[in-house]
MARMAR-951973 format. One record per atom (N, C-alpha, C, O): residue number from 1; residue in one letter; x, z negated, y. Coordinates in pm, 1 decimal, padded with zeros to 6 digits. Example, Ala and Ser with C-alpha at 12.3 -4.5 7.8 and 13.67 -1.06 7.14 Angstrom:
<sites>
SITE    n  res      east        up     north
SITE    1    A   01319.0  -00780.0  -00569.0
SITE    1    A   01230.0  -00780.0  -00450.0
SITE    1    A   01320.0  -00780.0  -00330.0
SITE    1    A   01423.6  -00846.5  -00331.9
SITE    2    S   01285.0  -00708.0  -00225.0
SITE    2    S   01367.0  -00714.0  -00106.0
SITE    2    S   01290.0  -00787.0   00003.0
SITE    2    S   01340.9  -00803.9   00113.8
</sites>
This chain:
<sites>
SITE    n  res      east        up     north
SITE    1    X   00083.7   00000.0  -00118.3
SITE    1    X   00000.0   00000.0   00000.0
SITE    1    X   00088.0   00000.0   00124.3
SITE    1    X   00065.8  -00075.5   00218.9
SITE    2    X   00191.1   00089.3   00120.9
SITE    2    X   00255.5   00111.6   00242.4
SITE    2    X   00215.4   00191.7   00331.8
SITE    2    X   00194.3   00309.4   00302.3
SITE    3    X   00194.8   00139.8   00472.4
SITE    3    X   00147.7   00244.5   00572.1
SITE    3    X   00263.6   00250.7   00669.5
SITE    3    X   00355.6   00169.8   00681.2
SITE    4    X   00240.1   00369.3   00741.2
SITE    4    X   00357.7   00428.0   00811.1
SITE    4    X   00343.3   00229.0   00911.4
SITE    4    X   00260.1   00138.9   00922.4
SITE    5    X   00447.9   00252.1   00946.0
SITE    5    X   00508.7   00109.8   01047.2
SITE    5    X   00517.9  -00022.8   00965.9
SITE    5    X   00579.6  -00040.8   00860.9
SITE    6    X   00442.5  -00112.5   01037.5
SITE    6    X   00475.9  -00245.9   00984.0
SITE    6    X   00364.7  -00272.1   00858.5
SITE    6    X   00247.5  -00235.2   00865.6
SITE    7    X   00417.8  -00336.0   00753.7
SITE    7    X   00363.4  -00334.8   00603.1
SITE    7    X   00236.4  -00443.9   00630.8
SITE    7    X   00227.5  -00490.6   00744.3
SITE    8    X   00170.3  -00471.3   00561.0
SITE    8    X   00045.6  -00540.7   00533.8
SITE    8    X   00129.8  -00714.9   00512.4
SITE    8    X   00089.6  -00819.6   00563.1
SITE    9    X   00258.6  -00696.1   00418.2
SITE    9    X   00303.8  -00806.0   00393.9
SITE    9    X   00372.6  -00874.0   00499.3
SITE    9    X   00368.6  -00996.6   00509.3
SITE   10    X   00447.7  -00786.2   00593.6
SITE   10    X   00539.5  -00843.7   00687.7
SITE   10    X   00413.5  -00874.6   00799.0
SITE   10    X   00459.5  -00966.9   00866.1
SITE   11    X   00289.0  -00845.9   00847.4
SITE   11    X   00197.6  -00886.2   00884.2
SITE   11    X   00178.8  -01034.4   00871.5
SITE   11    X   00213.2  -01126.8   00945.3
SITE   12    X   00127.4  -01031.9   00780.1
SITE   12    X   00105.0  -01179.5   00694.8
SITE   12    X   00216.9  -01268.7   00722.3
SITE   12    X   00210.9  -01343.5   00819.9
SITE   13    X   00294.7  -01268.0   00663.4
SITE   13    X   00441.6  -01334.1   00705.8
SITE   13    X   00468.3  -01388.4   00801.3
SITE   13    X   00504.9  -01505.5   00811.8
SITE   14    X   00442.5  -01251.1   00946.7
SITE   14    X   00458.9  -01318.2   01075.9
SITE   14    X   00392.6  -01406.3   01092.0
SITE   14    X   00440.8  -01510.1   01137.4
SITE   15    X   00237.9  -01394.8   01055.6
SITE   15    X   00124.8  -01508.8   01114.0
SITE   15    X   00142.9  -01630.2   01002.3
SITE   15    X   00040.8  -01698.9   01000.4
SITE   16    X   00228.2  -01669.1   00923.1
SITE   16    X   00238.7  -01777.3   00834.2
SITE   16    X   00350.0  -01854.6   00926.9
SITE   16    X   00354.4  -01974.5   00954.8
SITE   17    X   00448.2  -01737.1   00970.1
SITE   17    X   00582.7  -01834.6   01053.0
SITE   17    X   00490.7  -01836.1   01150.8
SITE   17    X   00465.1  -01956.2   01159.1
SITE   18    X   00414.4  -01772.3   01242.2
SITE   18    X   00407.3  -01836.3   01357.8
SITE   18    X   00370.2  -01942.8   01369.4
SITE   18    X   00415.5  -02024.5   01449.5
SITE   19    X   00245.0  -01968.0   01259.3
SITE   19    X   00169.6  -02098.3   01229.7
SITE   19    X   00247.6  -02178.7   01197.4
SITE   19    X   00189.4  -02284.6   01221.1
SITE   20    X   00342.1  -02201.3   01158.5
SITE   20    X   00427.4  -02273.3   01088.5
SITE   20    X   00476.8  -02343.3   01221.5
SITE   20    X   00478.3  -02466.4   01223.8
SITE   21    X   00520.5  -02265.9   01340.6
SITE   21    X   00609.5  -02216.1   01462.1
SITE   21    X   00540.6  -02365.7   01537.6
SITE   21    X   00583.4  -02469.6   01587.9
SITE   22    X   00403.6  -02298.4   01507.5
SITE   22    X   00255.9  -02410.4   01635.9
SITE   22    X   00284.9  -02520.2   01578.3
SITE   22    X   00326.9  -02609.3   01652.1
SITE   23    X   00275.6  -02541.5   01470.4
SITE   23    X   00226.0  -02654.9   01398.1
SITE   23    X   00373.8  -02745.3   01440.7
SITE   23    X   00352.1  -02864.6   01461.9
SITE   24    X   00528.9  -02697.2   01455.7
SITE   24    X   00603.6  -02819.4   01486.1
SITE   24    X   00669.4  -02815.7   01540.2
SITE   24    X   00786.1  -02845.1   01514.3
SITE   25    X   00595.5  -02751.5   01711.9
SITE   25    X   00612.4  -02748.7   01852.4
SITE   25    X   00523.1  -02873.3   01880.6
SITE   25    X   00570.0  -02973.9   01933.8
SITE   26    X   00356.3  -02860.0   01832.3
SITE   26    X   00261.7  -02977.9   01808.7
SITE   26    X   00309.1  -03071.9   01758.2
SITE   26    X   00256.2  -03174.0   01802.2
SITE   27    X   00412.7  -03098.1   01658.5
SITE   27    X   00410.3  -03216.9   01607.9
SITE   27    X   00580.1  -03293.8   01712.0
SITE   27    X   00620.5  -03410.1   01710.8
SITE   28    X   00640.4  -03169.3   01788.9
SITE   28    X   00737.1  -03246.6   01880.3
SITE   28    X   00681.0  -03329.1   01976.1
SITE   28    X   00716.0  -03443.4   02005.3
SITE   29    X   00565.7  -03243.7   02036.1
SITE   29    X   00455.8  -03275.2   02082.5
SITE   29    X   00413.1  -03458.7   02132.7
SITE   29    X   00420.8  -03536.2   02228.0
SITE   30    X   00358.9  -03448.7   01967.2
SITE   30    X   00306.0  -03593.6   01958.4
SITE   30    X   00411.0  -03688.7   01962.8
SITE   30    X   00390.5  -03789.0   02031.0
SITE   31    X   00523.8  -03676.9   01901.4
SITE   31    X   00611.0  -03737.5   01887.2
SITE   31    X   00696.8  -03783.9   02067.5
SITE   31    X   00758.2  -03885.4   02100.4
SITE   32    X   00665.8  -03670.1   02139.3
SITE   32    X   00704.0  -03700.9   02251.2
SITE   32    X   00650.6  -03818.0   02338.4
SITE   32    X   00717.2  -03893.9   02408.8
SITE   33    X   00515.0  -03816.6   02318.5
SITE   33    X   00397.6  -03861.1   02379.1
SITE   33    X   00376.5  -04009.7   02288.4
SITE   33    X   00361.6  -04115.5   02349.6
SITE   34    X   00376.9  -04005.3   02142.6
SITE   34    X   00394.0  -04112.7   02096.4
SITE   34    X   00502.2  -04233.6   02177.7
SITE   34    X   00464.3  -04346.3   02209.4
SITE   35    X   00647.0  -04176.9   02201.7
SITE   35    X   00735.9  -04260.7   02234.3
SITE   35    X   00685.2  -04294.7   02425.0
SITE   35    X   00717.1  -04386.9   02500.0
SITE   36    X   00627.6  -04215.3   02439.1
SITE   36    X   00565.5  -04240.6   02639.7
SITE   36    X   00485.5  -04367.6   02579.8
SITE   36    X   00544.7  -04473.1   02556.9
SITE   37    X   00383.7  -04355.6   02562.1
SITE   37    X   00289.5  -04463.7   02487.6
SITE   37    X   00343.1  -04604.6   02451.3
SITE   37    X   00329.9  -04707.8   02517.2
SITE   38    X   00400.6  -04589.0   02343.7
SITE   38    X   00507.4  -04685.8   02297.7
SITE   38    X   00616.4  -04763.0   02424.0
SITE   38    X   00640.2  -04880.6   02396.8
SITE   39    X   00692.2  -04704.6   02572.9
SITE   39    X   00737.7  -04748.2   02664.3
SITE   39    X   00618.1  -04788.9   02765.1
SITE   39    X   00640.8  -04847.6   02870.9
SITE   40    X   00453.6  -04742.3   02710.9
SITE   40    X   00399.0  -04791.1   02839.8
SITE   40    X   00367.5  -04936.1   02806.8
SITE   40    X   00359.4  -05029.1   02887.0
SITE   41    X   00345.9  -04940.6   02633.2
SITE   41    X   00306.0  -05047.1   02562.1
SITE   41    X   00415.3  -05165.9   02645.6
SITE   41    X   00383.3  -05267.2   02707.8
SITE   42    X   00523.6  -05120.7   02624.6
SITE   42    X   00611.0  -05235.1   02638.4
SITE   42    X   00643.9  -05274.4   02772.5
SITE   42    X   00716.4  -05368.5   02804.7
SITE   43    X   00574.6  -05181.0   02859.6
SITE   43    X   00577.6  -05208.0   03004.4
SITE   43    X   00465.8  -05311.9   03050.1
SITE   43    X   00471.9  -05383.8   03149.8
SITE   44    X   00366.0  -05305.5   02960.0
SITE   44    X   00196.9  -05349.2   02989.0
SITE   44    X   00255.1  -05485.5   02914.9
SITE   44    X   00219.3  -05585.2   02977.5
SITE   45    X   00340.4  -05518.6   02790.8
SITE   45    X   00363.6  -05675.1   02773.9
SITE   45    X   00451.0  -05726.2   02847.2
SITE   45    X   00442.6  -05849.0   02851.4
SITE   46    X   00548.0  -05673.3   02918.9
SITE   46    X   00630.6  -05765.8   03014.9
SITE   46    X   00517.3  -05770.7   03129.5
SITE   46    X   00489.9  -05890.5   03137.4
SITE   47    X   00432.1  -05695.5   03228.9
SITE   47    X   00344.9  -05718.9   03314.8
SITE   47    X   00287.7  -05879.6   03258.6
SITE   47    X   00295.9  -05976.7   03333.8
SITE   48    X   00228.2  -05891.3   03113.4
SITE   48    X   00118.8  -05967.2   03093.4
SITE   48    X   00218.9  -06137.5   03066.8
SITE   48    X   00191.8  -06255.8   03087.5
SITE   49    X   00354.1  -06054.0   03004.9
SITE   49    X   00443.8  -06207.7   03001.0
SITE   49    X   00434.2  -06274.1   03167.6
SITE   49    X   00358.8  -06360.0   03213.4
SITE   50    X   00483.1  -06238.5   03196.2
SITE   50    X   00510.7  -06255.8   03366.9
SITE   50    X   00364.2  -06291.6   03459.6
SITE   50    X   00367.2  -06358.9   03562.6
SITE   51    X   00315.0  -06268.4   03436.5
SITE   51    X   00131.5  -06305.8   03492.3
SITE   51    X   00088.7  -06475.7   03395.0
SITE   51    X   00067.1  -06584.7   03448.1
SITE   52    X   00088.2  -06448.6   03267.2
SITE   52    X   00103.0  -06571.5   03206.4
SITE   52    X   00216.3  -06669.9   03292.2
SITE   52    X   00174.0  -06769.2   03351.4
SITE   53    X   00320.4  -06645.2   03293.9
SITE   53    X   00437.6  -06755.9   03346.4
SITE   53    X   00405.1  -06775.5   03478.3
SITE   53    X   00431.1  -06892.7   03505.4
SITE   54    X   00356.5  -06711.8   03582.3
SITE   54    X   00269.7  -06713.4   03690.4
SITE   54    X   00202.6  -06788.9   03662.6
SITE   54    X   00247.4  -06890.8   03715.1
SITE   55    X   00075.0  -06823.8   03585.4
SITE   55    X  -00032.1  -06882.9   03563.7
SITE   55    X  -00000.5  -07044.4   03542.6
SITE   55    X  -00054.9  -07141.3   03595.6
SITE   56    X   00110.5  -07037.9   03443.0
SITE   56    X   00105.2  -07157.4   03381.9
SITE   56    X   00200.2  -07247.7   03536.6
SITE   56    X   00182.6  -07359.7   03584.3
SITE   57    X   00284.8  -07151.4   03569.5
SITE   57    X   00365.7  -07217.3   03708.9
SITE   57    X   00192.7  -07268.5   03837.2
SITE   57    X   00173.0  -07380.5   03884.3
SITE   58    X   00125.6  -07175.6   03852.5
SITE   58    X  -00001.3  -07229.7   03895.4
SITE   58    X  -00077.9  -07349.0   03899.7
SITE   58    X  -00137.1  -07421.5   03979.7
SITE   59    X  -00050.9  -07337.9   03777.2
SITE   59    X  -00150.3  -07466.7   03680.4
SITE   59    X  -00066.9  -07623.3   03685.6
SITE   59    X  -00124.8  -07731.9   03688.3
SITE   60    X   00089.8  -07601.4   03686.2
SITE   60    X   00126.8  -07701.5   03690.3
SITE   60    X   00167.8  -07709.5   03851.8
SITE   60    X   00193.3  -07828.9   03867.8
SITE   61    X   00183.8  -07652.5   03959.0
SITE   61    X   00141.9  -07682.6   04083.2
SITE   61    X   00016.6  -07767.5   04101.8
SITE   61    X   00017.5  -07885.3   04137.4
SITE   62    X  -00111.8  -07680.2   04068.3
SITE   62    X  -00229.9  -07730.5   04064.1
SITE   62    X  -00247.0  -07904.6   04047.2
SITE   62    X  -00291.0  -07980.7   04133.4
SITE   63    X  -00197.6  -07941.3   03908.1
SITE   63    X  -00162.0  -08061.6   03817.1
SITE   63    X  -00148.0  -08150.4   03953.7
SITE   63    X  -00231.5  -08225.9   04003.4
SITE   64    X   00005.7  -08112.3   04006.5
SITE   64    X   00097.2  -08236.0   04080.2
SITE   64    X   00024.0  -08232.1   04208.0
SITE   64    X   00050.4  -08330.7   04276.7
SITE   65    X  -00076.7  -08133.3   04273.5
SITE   65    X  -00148.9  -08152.7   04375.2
SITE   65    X  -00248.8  -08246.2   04351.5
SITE   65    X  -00234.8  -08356.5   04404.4
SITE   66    X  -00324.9  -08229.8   04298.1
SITE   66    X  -00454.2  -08331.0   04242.1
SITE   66    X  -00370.3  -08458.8   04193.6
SITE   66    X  -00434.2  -08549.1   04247.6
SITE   67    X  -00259.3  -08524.1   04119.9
SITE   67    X  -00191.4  -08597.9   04086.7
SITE   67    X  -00219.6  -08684.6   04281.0
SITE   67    X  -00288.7  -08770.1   04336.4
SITE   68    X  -00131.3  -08604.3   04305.2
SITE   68    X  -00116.8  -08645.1   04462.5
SITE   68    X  -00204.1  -08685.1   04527.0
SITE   68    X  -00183.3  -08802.5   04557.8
SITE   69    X  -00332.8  -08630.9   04580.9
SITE   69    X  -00448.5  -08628.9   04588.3
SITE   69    X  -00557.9  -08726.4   04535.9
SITE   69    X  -00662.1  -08757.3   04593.7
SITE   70    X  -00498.6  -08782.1   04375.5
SITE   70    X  -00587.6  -08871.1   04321.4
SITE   70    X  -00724.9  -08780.8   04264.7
SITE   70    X  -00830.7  -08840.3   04244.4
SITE   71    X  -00715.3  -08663.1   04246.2
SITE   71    X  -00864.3  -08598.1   04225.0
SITE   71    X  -00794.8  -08635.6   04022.9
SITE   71    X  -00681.6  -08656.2   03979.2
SITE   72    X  -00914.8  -08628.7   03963.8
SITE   72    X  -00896.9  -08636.4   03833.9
SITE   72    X  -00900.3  -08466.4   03836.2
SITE   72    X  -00946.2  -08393.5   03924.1
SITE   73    X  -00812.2  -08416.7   03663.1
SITE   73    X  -00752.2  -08280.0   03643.8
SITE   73    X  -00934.1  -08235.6   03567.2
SITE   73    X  -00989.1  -08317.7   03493.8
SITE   74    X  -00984.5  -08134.6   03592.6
SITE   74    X  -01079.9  -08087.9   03558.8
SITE   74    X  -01040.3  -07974.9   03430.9
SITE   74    X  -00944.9  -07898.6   03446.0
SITE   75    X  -01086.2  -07974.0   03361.5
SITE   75    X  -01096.9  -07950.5   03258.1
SITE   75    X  -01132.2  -07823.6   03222.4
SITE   75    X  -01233.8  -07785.0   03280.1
SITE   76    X  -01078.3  -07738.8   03140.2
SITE   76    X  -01146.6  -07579.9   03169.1
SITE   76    X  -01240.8  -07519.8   03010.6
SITE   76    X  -01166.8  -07489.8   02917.0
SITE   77    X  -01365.3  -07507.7   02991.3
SITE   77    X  -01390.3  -07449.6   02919.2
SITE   77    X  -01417.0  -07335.9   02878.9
SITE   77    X  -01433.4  -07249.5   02965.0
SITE   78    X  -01424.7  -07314.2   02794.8
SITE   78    X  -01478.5  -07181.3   02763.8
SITE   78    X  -01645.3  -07119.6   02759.1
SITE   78    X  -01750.4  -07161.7   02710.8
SITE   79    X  -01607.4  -07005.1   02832.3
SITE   79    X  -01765.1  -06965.6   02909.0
SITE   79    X  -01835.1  -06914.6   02799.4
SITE   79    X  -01741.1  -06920.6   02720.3
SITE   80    X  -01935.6  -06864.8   02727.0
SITE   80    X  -02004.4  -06819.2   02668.1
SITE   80    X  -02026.6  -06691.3   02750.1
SITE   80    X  -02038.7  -06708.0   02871.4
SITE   81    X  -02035.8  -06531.4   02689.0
SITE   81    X  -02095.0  -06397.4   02721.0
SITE   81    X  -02147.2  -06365.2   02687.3
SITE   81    X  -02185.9  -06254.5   02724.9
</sites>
């Protein structure tokens, strides 16, 4: 089944490599975007370390004011949603 120019098989072929081609350009792809993700992750837990150590520095300000003050330390529960 040879026709004058390009064969039926080398047809085929091309569109198997090209697919082949997409498929792990796509998968550099993810892999790129995986590791962005992964540095935002670790950007978003130092933000949340540092807001915590904020908080708790807060809280024990808070403490030695009311200490001072004589107010008794109020107590924090948990809200129901």
């Amino acid at each position: 089944m040879a026709t004058e120019g390009i064969s039926l098989e080398v047809i085929i072929l091309a569109i198997i490599v090209g697919t082949l081609a997409a498929i792990v350009y796509s998968l550099r792809i993810l892999v790129l975007l995986e590791r962005r993700i992964a540095r935002v992750d670790l950007n978003i837990e130092k933000i949340a370390r540092r807001i915590v150590s904020e908080e708790m520095k807060i809280e024990r300000q808070e403490a030695v004011i009311e200490r001072k003050l004589g107010v008794k330390a109020k107590k924090f529960s948990k809200r129901k949603r």
